[in-house]
N, C-alpha and C positions, 0 to 999 in steps of 0.2 A: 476567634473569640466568641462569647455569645452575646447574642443582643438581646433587647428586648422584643418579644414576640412580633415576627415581623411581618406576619399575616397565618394565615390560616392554611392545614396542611391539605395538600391538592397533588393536582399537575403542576408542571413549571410554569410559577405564573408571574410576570412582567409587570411590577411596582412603578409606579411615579414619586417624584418627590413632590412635599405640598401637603400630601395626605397623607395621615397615620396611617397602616394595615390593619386589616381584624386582629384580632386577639387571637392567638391561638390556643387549641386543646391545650390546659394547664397555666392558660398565662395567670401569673398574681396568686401561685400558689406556691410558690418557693422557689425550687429548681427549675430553672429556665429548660423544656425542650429542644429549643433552638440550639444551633449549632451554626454561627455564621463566620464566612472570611471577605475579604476585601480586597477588590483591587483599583490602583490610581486609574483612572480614566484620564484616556491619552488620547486623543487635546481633550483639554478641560470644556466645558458647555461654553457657550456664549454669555457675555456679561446678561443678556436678558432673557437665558434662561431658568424657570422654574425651580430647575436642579439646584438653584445658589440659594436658595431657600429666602430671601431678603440679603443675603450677602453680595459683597463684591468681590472678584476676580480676587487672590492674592490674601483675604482672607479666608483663612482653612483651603481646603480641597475640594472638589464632591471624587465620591469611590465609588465603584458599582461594589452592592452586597448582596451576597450568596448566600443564601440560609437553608438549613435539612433540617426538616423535623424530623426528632427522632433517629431510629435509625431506615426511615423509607427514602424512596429514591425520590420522592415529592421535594418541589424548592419552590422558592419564592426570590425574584430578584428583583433590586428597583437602586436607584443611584441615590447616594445622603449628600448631606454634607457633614463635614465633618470638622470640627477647629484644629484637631490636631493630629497627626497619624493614627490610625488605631495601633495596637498592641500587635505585636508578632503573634501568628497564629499557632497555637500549642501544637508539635507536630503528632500526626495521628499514626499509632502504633498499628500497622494492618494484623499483626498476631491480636490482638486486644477485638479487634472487629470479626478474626475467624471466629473466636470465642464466643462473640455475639452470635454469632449465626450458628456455631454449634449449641447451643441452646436453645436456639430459637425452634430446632432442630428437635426438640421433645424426643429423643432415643430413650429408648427403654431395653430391657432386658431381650432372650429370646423368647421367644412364640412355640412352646414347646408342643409337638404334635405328639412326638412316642418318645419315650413313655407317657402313661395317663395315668394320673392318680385312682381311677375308677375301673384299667384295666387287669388283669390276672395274668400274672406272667410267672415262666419255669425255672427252675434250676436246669441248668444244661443246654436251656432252647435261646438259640443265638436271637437278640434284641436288637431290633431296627431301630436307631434313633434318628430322628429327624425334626429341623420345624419350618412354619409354616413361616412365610417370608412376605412382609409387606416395607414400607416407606420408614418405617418406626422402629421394629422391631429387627431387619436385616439392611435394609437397604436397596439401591441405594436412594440419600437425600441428599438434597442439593437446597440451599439457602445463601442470601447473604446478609450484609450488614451495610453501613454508609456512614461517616462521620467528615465533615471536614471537606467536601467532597471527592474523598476515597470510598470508591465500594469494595468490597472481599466478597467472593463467592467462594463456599463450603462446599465439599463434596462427600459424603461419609458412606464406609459400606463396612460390613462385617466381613473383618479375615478372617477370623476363626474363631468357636466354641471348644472350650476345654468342659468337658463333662466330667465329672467328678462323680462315681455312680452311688456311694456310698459306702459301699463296700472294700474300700481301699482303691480301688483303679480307677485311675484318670486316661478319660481317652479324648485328644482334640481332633477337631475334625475341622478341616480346611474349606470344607461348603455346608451348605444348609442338610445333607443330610439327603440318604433317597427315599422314598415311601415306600411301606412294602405292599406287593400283591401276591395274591392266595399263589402263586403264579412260582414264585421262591420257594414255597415248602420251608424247609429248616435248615435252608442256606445261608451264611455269614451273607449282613447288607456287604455292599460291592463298596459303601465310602465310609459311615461310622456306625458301627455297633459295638455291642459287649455280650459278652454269655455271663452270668451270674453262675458260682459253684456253690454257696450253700443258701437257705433261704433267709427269709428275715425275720423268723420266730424270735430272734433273741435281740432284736432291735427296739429303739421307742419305741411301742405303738404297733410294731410289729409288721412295720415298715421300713425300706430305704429310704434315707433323704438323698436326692437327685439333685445337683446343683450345677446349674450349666452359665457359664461365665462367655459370654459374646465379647473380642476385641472388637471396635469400633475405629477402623483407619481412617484420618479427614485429612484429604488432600485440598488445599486452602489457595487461591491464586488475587491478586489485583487484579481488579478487571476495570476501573478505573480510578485514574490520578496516581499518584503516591509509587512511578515504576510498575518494571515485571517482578514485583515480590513475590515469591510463592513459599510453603512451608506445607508441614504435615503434623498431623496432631493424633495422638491416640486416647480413647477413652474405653473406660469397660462398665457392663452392665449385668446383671445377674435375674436369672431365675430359678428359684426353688420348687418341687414339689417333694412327696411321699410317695412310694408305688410299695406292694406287696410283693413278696416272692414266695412262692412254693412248693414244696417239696413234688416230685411226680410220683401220684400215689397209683399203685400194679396193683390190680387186683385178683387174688388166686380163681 
């Protein structure tokens, strides 16, 4: 259940009863960040301890409460009282928190090296495609989330690019792609390319649109509370550019 702001987001830091906590980021602004649960302390304190707040034994309980700001792994714990049991804690969906962390996760499209919108490319001369691979754009990233005191840790990487060249042919490719060197000549790349057969005279702009679509696989696991739940998740992301193609012109 959530409480009222039960202190201030930190390290795990050990409350008393007696004293209110800080406020925390957002308190008395609507939605509570907090996220607290509760459990009966077994044995209860002594009649003249602190923790009964002015109460006596046998009125209310005191519970130790657990509270996560947000979704970090920061908590704040300290024993209440309380008059009446609190509420059953709403159970935490670990799929709902991979989705946290895939987001948290900013994926974006691919990172396109070749083609270049600025490059000059042949009819007939086999086209290296490749891109350039970081945390964002390929992978892999790794995040999690925490609610409830369950965490999920994400793990997401790119399976594959379906390149769409504009031209009608679609070619995927199951890696990033090789880079070429001078070293190839006008050899087929060895993982994804494409040769173009006519040019792009009769296109928008007189241009191909290149459109390369990245699957994004996220393998998702508990890593605490809430069991060995694990699952996987797919998501896709796109990059667009233009390139030219042109005829190879022989000169008598």
């Amino acid at each position: 259940m959530e409480a009222d702001d039960p202190g201030q987001a930190g390290n795990t830091t050990r409350g008393h009863a007696g004293s209110e906590p800080q406020g925390g980021s957002g308190s008395g602004t609507g939605s509570n960040p907090w996220t607290c649960v509760y459990e009966l302390l077994a044995p209860q304190p002594p009649a003249a301890s602190l923790d009964w707040e002015g109460h006596t034994p046998g009125d209310g309980a005191v519970y130790e409460q657990t509270c996560h700001y947000l979704d970090s792994l920061n908590t704040v714990v300290r024993n209440q009282w309380l008059a009446n049991p609190p509420p059953a804690a709403a159970a935490v969906d670990p799929a709902v928190l991979a989705q946290r962390a895939v987001d948290s996760m900013k994926l974006a499209g691919p990172d396109i090296a070749s083609p270049r919108a600025a490059g000059k490319y042949l009819v007939g001369m086999p086209m290296w495609v490749w891109v350039n691979q970081s945390a964002t754009t390929y992978g892999p990233n790794t995040a999690s989330a925490s609610a409830g005191g369950v965490t999920v840790t994400a793990t997401a990487k790119v399976s594959k690019i379906v390149w769409a060249m504009g031209d009608g042919a679609v070619v995927t490719c199951a890696g990033p792609g090789t880079p070429y060197t001078a070293a190839a000549g006008k050899s087929d790349s060895p993982t994804c390319g494409h040769t173009y057969t006519r040019a792009s005279a009769d296109q928008a702009g007189g241009r191909y649109r290149v459109t390369a679509t990245s699957t994004w696989t996220i393998d998702w696991q508990v890593t605490t509370g809430g069991g060995a739940q694990a699952g996987q998740l797919t998501q896709t992301r796109q990059t667009q550019l233009l390139i030219p193609l042109a005829e190879l012109q022989v000169l008598n």
